[in-house]
N, C-alpha and C positions, 0 to 999 in steps of 0.2 A: 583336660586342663581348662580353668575355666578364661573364659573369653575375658578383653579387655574392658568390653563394655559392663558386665556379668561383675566385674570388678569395681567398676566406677558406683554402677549402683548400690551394691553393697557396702558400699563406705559411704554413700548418701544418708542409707537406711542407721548407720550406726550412727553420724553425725546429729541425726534428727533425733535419735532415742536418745542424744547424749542431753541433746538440746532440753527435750520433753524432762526431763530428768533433773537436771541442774537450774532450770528457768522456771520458776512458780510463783504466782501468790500466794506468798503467807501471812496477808492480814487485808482486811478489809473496816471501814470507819464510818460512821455517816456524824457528821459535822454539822449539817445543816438544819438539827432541831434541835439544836443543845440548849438548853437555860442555862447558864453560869449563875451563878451567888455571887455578883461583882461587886456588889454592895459593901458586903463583908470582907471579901478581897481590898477594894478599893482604902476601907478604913486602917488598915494596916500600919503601925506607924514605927517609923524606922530608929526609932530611939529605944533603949529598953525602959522596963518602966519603973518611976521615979526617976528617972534623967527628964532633967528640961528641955534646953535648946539645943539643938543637933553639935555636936563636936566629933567631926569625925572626917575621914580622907573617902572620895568614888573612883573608884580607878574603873575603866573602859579598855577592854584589849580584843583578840583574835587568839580562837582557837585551831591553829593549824599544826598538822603533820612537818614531824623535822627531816623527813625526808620530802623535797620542793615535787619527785616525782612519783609519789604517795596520796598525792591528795587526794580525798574522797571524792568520785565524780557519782552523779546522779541524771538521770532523764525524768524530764517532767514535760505528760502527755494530758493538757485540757480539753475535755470534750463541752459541747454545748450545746442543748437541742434543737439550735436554729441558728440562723446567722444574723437575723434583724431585730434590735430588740428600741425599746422607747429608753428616753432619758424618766430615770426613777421607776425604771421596771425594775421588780424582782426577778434573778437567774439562776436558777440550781444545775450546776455541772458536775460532770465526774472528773477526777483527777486519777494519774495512773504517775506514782513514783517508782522509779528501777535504780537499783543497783547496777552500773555498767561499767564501777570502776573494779580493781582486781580484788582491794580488802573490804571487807564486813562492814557497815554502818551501823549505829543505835540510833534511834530518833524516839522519842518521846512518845507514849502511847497511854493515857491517862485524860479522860475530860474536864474531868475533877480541880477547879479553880483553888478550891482550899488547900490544895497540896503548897501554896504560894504562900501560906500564912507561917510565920515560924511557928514552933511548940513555945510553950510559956516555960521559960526558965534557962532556955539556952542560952548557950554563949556561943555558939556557932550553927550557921545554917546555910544549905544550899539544893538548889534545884534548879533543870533543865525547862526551856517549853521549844516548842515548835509548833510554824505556823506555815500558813501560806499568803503572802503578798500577792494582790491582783492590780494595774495599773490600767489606764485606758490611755493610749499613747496614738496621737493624732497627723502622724506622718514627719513632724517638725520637732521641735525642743519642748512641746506643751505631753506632760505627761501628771495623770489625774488619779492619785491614790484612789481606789472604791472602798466603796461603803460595804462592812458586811451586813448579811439580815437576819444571821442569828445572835443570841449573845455572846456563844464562846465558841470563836475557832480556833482555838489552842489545845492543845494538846500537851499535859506534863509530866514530870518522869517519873512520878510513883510506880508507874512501870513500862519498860521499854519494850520495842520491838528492835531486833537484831535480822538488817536484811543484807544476806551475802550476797554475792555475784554474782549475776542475772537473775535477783529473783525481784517481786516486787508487793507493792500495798497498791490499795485503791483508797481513795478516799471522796465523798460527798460534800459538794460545799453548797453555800446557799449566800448571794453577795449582791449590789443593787449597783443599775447602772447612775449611779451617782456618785459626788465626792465624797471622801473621809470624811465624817465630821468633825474628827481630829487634829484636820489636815491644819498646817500653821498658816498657810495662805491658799485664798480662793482662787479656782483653777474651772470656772463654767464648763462642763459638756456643750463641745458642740456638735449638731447633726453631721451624716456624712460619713466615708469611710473611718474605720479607726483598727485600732490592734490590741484586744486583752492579751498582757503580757502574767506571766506567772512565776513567780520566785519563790523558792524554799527557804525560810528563814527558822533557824535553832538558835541558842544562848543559853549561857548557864548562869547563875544567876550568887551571887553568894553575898552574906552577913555574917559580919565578926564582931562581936563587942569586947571590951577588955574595960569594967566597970561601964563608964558612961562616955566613953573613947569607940566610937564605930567606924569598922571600915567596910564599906559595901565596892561590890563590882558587878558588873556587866562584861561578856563577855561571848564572842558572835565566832558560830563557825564558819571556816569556808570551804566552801564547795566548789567544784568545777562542774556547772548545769548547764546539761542542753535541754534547754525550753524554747519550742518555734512558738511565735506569736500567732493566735488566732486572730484572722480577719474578719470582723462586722460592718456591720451598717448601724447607726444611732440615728434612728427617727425619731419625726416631733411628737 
């Protein structure tokens, strides 16, 4: 008969093969040499063509699960080669996204910026991106959107990745210890401890025309994320 203990480990052993088993990387990214054609994107224009001046409604919503105890949860794990870095250094980190909640996610898996341009002729269009938001947040209320340092870290849905439960992607970024240049108001770095924060951001994105009557949307999923902040140092 076998012993108690003789027991305990064998269900360790089976635990751990269930683990090895159901917990994997199935995708891998590198983000941080991408060229975008923003140019081309950028030119995009939201009316169809021969319409003039825009006539048409934007609606802005949330993509959530109808069940509240459904929501898709995620772990996002940022690495970074050192902990000291200069104001307007360049930084290339790894990212590690997991699956930790019980259903399947999609997230966008496409580099490809023109997938954002509609086809000529349609009357209806729509596509997903995802990205990653990095903040440098200074122990207080001052918190410092970053600058990225390639053209495109987006990611869109011409085709998906589908990550079940417990499993994950890695992904490469490349981002500068500076402000967005985007940002709508100026927010200095200062030296001294601080904290890169890191957020998963997706949206799907949609256009309808009906003659020269447009209605566009915007539309953000949510997520339940555990992301620890990493701790640096920001020298002169």
């Amino acid at each position: 008969m076998s012993s108690p203990k003789k027991i305990t480990a064998l269900l360790f052993m089976v635990a751990m093969l269930s683990i090895r088993i159901h917990g994997q990387q199935i995708g891998e990214i590198d983000l941080s040499r991408l060229e975008g054609e923003t140019a081309e994107v950028q030119n995009q224009n939201v009316m169809p063509d021969g319409c003039g001046m825009p006539n048409g409604v934007h609606g802005d919503g949330v993509i959530v699960s109808p069940d509240p105890n459904k929501k898709p949860k995620i772990r996002i794990d940022l690495t970074l080669p050192k902990d000291t870095f200069r104001r307007g250094e360049t930084v290339e980190g790894d990212v590690l996204m997991e699956n930790v909640g019980a259903d399947p996610i999609l997230i966008p898996w496409n580099t490809d910026p023109r997938v954002s341009i509609r086809p000529k002729g349609t009357s209806e269009y729509a596509y997903e991106m995802g990205w990653f938001e990095l903040k440098l947040k200074d122990g207080g209320s001052l918190e410092v959107p970053l600058e990225s340092a390639s053209q495109s870290n987006f990611l869109y849905s011409s085709a998906t990745l589908n990550i079940n439960s417990g499993e994950w992607a890695t992904f490469k970024l490349r981002f500068v210890i500076d402000e967005r240049r985007t940002s709508s108001a100026r927010r200095p770095i200062k030296t001294g401890g601080a904290d890169i924060a890191i957020e998963w951001r997706q949206a799907r994105f949609e256009w309808k025309a009906d003659g020269c009557n447009v209605n566009t949307g915007y539309f953000s999923y949510v997520y339940q994320e555990d992301a620890k902040p990493i701790r640096i140092k920001v020298a002169k």
